[in-house]
C-alpha positions in Angstrom: -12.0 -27.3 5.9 -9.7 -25.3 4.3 -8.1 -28.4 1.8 -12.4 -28.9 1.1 -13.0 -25.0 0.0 -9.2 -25.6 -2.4 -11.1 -28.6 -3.9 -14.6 -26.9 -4.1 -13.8 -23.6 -5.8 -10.9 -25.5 -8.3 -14.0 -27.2 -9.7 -16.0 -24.3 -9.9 -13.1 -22.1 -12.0 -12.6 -25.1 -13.8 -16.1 -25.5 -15.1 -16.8 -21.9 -15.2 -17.8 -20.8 -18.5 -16.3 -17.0 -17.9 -13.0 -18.5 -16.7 -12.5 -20.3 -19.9 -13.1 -17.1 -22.0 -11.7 -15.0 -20.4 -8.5 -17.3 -20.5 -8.5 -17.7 -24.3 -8.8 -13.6 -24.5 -6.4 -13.1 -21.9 -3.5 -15.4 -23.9 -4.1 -13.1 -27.3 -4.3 -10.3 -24.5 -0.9 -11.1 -22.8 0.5 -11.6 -26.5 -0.1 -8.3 -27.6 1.5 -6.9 -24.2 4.8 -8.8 -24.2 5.4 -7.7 -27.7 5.2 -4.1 -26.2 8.1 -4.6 -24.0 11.0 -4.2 -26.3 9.1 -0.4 -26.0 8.7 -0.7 -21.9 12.8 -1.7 -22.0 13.5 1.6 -23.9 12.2 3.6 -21.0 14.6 2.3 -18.2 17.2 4.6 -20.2 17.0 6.8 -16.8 17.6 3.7 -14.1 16.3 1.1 -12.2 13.7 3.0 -11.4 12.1 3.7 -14.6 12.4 -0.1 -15.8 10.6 -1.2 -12.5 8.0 1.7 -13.5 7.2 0.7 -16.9 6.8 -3.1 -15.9 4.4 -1.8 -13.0 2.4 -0.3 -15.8 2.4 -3.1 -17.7 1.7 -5.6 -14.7 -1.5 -3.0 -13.9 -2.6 -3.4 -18.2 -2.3 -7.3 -17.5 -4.7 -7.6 -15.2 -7.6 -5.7 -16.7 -8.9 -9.4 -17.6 -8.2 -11.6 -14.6 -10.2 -8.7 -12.7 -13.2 -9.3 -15.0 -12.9 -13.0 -14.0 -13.4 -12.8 -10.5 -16.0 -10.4 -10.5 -17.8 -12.4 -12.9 -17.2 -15.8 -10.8 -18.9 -13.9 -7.6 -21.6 -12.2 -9.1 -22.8 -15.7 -10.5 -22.6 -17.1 -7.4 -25.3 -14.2 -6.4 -27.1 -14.2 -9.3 -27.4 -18.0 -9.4 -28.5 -18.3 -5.9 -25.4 -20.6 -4.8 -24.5 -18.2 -1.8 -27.6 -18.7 -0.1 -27.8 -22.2 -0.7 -24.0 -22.8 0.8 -25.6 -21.1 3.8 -28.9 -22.9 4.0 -27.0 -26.2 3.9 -24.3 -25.1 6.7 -21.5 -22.7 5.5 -21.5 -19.4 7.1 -21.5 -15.8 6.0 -16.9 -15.5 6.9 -16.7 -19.3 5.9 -18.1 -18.0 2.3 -16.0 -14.9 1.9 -12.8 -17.3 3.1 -14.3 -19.7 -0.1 -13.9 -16.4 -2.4 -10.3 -15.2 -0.9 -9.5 -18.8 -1.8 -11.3 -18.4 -5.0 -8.5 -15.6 -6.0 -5.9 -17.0 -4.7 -6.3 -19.7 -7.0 -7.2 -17.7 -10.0 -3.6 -15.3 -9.2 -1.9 -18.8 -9.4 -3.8 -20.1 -12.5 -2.7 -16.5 -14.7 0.8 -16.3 -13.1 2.0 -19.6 -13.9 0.6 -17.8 -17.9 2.4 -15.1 -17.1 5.4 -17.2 -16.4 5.2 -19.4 -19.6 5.0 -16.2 -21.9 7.6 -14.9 -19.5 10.0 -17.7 -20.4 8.8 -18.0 -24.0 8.7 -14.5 -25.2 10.2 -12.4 -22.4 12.7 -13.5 -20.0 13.3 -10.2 -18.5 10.1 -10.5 -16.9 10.8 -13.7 -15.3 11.7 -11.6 -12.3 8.3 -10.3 -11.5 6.3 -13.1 -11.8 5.7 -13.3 -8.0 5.3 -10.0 -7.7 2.9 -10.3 -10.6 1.2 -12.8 -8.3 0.9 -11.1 -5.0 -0.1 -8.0 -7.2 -3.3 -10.2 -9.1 -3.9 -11.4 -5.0 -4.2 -7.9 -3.9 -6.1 -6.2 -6.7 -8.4 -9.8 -6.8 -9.7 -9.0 -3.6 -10.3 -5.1 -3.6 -12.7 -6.1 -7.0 -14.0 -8.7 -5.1 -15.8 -6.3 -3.1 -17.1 -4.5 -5.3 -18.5 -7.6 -6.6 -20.6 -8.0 -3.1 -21.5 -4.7 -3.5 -23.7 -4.6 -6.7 -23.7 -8.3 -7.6 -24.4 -7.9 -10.7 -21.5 -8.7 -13.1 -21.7 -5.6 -15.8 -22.2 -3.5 -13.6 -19.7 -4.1 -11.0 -16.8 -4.5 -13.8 -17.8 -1.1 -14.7 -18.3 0.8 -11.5 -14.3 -1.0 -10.6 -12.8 0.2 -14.3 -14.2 3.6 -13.6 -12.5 3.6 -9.9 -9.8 1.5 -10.4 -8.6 3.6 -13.6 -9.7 6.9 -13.7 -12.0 8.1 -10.4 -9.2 7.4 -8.0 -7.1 10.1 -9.4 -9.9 12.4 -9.3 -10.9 11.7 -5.9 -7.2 11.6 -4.7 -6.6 15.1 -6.5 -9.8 16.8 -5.2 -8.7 15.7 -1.4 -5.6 16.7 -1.7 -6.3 20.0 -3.0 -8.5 20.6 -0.5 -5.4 20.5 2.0 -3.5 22.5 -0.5 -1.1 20.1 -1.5 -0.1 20.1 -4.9 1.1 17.2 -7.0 2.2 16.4 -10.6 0.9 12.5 -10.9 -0.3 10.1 -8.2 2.6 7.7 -9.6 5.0 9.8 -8.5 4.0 10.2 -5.2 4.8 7.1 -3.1 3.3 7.8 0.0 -0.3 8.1 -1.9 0.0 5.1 -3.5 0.0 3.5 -0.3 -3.4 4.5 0.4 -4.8 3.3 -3.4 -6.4 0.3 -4.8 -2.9 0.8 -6.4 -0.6 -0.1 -3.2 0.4 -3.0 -5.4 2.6 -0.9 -7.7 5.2 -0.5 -5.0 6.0 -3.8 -4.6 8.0 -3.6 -7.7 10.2 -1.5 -6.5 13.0 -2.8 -3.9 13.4 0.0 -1.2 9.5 0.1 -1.2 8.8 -3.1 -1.2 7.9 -3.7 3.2 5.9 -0.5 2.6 3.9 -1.7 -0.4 3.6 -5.4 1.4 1.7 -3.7 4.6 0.1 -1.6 2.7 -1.6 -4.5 1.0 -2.2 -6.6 4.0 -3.7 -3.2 5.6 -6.2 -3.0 2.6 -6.8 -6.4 2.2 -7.9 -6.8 5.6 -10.5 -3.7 5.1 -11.9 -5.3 2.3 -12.7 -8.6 4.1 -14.2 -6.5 6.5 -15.9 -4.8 4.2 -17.7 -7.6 2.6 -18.4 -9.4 5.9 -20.1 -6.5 6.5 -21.9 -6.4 3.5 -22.9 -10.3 3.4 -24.3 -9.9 7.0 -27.2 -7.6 5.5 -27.7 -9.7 3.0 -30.9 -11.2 3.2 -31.6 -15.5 2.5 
């Protein structure tokens, strides 16, 4: 079953329309951000740390596209009908979300073996995090993927997840927090809140956080499944 749903969505990301432009953007995309790392490089003046921090960044700017691609690749699904007709003709409600997760875990395949070939062509220093890139796309893939249940509609959910993803998360973060009276400069320099964020992934770029930023993922993962099991059950054929 599992070898079928591989076959089933490579066909659909290779004849989707989205996926192909979205590729060509992302390649003049992924241009423009390697030739910013002779800049990231300059900012690991203070350590380890600091390199692994600007990379993060520029690991979170890289995937602004490949988000847009799977949320676009499940919203058509709902807007074309195709989930209800998988169902009518025998797949069930978990055997479509584990279509999806497969779904992006082929797309975080498909833009880190890019990432890799610019990597080797333009940036070698950045070699090193191609798997991390990859479990990074895996992780973030799945968080937008929910919101793509949510609203299935595919302008709509890109922008409701920018909006979190980028810019409400801090808000929301830095409203609870003052609400307990603890006071912080920037969410990136927090570890421990990160591990609660759509942003979890960030600390797998950095070694003695690594296990931390793994489970973390895994943990969130896992609720998002649940999440959009949840949401597919009420979903009406």
């Amino acid at each position: 079953m599992i070898i079928s749903f591989f076959k089933t969505e490579a066909i659909k990301l290779y004849n989707s329309r989205s996926t192909k432009i979205i590729s060509i953007v992302y390649v003049f995309f992924i241009l423009v951000v390697f030739s910013m790392t002779g800049f990231a490089s300059s900012l690991s003046s203070e350590g380890g740390n600091a390199e692994m921090g600007a990379y993060a960044g520029l690991i979170l700017l890289l995937s602004i596209l490949p988000i847009a691609n799977v949320i676009s690749n499940i919203c058509n699904e709902f807007s074309s009908n195709m989930m209800k007709q998988n169902i009518i003709n025998g797949m069930t409600r978990n055997q479509f979300i584990l279509s999806k997760c497969i779904s992006n875990f082929i797309l975080s395949i498909y833009y880190s073996i890019l990432f890799f070939l610019f990597a080797l062509l333009l940036s070698k220093g950045m070699l090193q995090y191609t798997f991390h890139y990859a479990l990074s796309l895996f992780f973030v893939f799945n968080i937008a993927s929910s919101f793509a249940f949510i609203f299935k509609r595919t302008g709509l959910a890109i922008g409701v997840f920018y909006a979190y993803y980028l810019f409400g998360e801090f808000l929301i973060y830095a409203r609870l927090l003052n609400l307990f009276n603890i006071k912080f400069d920037s969410i990136f320099e927090e570890g421990n809140i990160l591990v609660f964020t759509t942003k979890a992934n960030f600390l797998l770029f950095f070694p003695e956080m690594q296990l931390t930023g793994l489970f973390a993922c895994v943990v969130i993962i896992s609720m998002m499944l649940g999440l959009q099991s949840l949401l597919i059950r009420n979903t009406s054929l």
